[in-house]
C-alpha positions in Angstrom: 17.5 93.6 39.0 17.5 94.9 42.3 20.1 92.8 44.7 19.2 94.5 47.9 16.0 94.6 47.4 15.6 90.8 46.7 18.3 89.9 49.5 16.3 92.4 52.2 12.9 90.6 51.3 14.2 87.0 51.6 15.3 87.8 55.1 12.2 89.5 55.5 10.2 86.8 55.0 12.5 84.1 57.0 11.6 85.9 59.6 7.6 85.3 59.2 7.2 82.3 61.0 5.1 79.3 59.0 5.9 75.7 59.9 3.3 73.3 58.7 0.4 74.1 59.6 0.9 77.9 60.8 1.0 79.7 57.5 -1.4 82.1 58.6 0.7 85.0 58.7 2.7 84.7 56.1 -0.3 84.5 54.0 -1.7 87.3 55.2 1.4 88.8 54.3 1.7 88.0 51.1 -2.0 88.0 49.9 -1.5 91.7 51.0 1.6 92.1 49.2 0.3 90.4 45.5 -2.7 92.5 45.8 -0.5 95.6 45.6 1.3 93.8 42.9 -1.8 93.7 40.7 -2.7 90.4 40.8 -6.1 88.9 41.6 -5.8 87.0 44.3 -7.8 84.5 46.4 -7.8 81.5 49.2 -8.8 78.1 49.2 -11.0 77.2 51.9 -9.0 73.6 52.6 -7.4 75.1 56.3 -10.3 73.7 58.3 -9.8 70.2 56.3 -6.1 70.1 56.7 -6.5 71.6 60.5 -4.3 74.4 59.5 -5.1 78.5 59.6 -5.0 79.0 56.3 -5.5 77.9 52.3 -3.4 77.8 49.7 -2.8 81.2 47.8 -4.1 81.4 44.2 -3.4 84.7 42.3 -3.3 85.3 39.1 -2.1 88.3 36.4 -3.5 89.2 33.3 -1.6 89.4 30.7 -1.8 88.5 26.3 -4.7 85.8 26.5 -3.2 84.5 23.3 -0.2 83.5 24.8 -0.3 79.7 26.9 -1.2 80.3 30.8 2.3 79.6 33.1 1.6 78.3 36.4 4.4 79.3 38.9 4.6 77.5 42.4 6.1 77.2 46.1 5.1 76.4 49.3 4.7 78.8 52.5 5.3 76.2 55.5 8.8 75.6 56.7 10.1 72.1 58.8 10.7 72.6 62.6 13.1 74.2 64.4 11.5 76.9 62.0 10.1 79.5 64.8 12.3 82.8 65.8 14.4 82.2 62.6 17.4 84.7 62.8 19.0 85.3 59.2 22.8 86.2 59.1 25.0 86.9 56.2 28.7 85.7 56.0 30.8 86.1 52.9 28.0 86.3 50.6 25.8 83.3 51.8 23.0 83.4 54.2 22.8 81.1 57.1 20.6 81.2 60.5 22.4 81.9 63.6 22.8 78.0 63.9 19.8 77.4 65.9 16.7 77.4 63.6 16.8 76.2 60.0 17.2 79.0 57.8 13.9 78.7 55.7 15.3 78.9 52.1 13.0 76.1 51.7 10.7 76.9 50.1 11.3 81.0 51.3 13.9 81.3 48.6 11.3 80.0 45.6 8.8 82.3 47.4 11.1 85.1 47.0 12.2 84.4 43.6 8.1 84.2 41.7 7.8 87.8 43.5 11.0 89.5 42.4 10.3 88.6 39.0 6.7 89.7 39.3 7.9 93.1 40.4 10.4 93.4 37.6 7.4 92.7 35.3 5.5 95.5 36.6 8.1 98.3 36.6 9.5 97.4 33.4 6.5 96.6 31.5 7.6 93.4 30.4 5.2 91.5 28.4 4.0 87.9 29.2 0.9 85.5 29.1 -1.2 85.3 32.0 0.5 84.2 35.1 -0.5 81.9 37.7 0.9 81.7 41.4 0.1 79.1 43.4 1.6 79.0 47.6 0.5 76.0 48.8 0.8 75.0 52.4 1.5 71.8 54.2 4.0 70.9 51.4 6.1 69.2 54.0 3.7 66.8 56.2 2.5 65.7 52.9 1.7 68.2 50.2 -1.7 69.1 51.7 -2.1 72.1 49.9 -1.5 71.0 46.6 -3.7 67.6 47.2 -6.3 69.7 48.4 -6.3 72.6 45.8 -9.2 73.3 43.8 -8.2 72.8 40.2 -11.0 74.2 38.6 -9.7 77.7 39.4 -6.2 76.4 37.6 -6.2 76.9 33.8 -2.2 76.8 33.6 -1.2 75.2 30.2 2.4 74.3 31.9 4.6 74.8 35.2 7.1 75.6 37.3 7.4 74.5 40.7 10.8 76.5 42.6 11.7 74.2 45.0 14.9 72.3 44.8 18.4 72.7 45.8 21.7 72.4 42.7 23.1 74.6 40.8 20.9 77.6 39.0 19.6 75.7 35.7 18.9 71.9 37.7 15.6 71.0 35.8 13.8 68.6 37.2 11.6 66.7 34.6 11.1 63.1 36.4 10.5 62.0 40.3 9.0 59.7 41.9 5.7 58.0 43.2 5.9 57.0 47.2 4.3 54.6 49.5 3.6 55.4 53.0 3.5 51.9 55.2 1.9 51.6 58.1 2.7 48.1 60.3 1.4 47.0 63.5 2.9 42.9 64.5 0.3 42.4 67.2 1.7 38.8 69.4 1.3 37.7 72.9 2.3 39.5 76.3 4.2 37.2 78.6 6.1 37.1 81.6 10.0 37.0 80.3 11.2 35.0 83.4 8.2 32.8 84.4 6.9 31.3 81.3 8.3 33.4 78.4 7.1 30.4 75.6 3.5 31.3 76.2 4.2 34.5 74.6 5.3 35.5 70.8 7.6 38.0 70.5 6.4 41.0 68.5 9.7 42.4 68.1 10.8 38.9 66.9 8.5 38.9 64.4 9.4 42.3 62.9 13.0 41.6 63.2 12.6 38.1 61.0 10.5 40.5 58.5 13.1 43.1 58.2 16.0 40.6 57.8 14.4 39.2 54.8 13.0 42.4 53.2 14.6 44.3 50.1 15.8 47.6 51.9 17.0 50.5 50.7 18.9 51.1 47.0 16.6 48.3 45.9 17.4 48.8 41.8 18.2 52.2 40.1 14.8 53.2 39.9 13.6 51.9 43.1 14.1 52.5 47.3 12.8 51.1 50.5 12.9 51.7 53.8 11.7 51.4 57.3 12.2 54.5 59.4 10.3 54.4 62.5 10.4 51.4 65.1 8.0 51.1 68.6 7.9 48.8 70.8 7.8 46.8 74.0 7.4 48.2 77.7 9.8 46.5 79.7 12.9 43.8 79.8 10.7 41.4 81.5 7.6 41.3 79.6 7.1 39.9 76.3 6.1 42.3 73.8 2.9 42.1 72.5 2.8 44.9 69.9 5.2 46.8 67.7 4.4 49.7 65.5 7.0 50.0 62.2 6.7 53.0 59.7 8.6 52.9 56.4 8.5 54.0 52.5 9.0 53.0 49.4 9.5 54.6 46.3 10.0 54.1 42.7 10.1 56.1 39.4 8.1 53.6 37.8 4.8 52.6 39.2 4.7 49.2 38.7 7.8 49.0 40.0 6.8 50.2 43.5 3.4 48.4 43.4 5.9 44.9 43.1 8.3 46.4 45.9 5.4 47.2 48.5 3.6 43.9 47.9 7.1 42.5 48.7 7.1 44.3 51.7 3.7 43.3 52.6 4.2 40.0 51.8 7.3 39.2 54.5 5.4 40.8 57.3 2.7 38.4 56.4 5.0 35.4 56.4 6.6 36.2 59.3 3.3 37.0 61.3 2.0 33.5 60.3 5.6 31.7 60.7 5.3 32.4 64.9 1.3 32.8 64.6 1.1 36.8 64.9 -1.4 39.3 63.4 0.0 42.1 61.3 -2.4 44.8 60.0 -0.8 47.1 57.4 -1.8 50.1 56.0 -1.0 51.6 52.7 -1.1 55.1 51.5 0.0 56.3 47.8 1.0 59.7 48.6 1.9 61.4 44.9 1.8 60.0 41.3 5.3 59.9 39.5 6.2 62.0 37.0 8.4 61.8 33.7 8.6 64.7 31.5 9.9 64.2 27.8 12.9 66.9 26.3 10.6 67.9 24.2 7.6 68.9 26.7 6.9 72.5 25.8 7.8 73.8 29.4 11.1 71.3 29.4 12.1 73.7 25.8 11.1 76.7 27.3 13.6 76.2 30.8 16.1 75.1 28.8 16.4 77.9 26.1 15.8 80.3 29.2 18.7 79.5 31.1 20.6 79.4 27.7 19.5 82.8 27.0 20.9 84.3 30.3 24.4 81.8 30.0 23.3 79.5 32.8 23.8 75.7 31.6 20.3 73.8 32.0 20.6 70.6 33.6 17.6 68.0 32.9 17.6 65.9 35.9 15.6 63.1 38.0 14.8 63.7 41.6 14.3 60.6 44.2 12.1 62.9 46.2 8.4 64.3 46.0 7.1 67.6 45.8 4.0 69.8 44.6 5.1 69.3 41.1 4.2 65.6 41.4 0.8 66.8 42.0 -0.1 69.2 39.6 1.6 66.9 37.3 -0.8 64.1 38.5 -3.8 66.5 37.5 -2.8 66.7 34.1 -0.5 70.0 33.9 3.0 69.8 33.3 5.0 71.1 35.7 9.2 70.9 36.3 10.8 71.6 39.5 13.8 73.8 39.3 16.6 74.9 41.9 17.0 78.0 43.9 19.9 77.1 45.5 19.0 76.2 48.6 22.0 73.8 50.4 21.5 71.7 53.3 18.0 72.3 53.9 16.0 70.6 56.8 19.2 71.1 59.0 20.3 74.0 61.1 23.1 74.2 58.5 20.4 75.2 55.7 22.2 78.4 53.6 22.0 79.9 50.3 24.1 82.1 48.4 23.1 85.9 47.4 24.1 85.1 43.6 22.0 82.2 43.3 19.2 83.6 44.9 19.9 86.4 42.4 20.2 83.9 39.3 17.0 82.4 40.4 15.3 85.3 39.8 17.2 86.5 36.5 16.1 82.7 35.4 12.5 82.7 36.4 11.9 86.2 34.2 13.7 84.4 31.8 11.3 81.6 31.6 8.6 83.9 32.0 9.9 85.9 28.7 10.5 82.5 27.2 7.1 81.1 27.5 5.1 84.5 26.4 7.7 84.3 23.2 
């Protein structure tokens, strides 16, 4: 293990700019960089699809083809302010100058798959065959792992780095998500003049909301409604409002009863003060629910055992690539880097754990070729 090394490259590589949608660099970085490393490597051809400039990263190294294939994963784009990102170090964590995010998410998993595939190299470790996968547009959506081509994935199991938590947080069961789309279409009116001739919009959605089952909804279950527009001015009616929300459950049929719920009251509110509503409904990721005694569940945990970190089997309330790849039929944990605060200016990680995370993922990788 090499601290400097691994320290010097994760602020080298917060320093790439890559928010959603402009990986293009990075990747050409690190295609470069794997390629030097050994590995075969090619990209996707989704960035035209996605509107992006470039394709997910798929590499892969040979190693004992008797041994299962292990899939390890994280994503190259960054949330915004995530341009001109200036690392600094204070008392053994890494921060930004307070300006930017700090890019640990998902920089830090990035940083932790090729640490350990340089360790494997220079000390000849043996393993199965590997398989990396850097998607991009993880944040707007998981576009890259949607849009991957999984005929070039033969991973028997996975392990997605992209979660915050102590060193050893398994992640074995998340969620499946709704997007909702809403527009309450009324009637514009003059507010002074003859306000009766018009129906409220913003009435409407209001009598909706009031009666809708918002936010912890049960303990498997949430709901929300993030994003409100509407109305032009105090003296006119408005005529249209635009509502964005969520909903999420660990249980599928679960969330299929809580967004027909939430269809349902913007449907008998609209017809209560003769609206229209027209709502649009997205699944974006399939739920997942690994069992202790998945084969890549038994290999984390008797990894982090083997290097004295305490594994942690946990369930997440948020999505990410894993729910994908898990969707398409390859079972795949997410585990922590120890990334803090992320999406904020506050974002930070600590030099040990981004250490640890790399001491864990040989570990695994040692673990699975056992």
């Amino acid at each position: 293990m090499n601290q400097e090394r691994i320290v010097n490259f994760f602020l080298e590589l917060v320093q790439i700019d890559s928010v959603s949608k402009e990986e293009g660099n990075l990747a050409e970085y690190l295609v470069k960089l794997l390629e030097e490393l050994g590995l075969e490597v090619r990209r996707d051809n989704i960035a035209q699809e996605v509107g992006g400039q470039s394709g997910n990263i798929i590499a892969k190294l040979a190693g004992d083809s008797s041994k299962p294939t292990l899939l390890l994963s994280s994503h190259m784009d960054t949330v915004t302010p995530g341009k001109g990102i200036k690392p600094v170090i204070k008392d053994g964590v890494i921060y930004s100058k307070g300006d930017t995010i700090l890019g640990s998410d998902d920089k830090a998993g990035i940083t932790t798959i090729i640490e350990a595939l340089r360790v494997i190299k220079e000390e000849e470790i043996e393993h199965g065959d590997i398989e990396v996968v850097l998607t991009i547009g993880e944040e707007i959506g998981l576009l890259g792992s949607k849009n991957l081509d999984y005929n070039l994935i033969e991973a028997d199991y996975g392990i997605v780095f992209d979660s915050g938590g102590p060193i050893g947080s398994i992640f074995t069961q998340a969620p499946t998500q709704d997007k909702i789309y809403v527009k309450v279409k009324g009637k514009a009116a003059h507010a002074g003049m003859n306000p009766s001739s018009g129906i409220n919009a913003i009435k409407v959605a209001s009598v909706a909301l009031s009666n809708m089952k918002l936010g912890q909804v049960d303990d498997e279950t949430t709901a929300n409604i993030g994003v409100i527009k509407g109305g032009q001015a105090t003296n006119i009616v408005p005529d249209l409002v635009e509502l964005e929300g969520e909903a999420r459950s660990l249980k599928e049929d679960k969330l299929d009863r809580q967004t027909k719920h939430m269809c349902d009251i913007f449907n008998k509110a609209a017809n209560k003060f003769k609206a229209e509503v027209d709502i649009d409904v997205q699944r974006m990721y399939p739920a997942f629910d690994l069992a202790r005694n998945t084969k890549i569940v038994d290999i984390a945990i008797k990894a982090a055992r083997k290097i004295g970190i305490k594994p942690s089997l946990q369930s997440t309330g948020g999505g990410s690539d894993a729910n994908i790849f898990n969707g398409h039929g390859i079972p795949t944990i997410n585990t922590s880097v120890g990334m803090n605060d992320v999406h904020s200016t506050e974002e930070n990680i600590k030099i040990n754990d981004l250490v640890s995370a790399v001491k864990y993922c040989l570990s695994i990788i040692e673990e699975s070729g056992i």
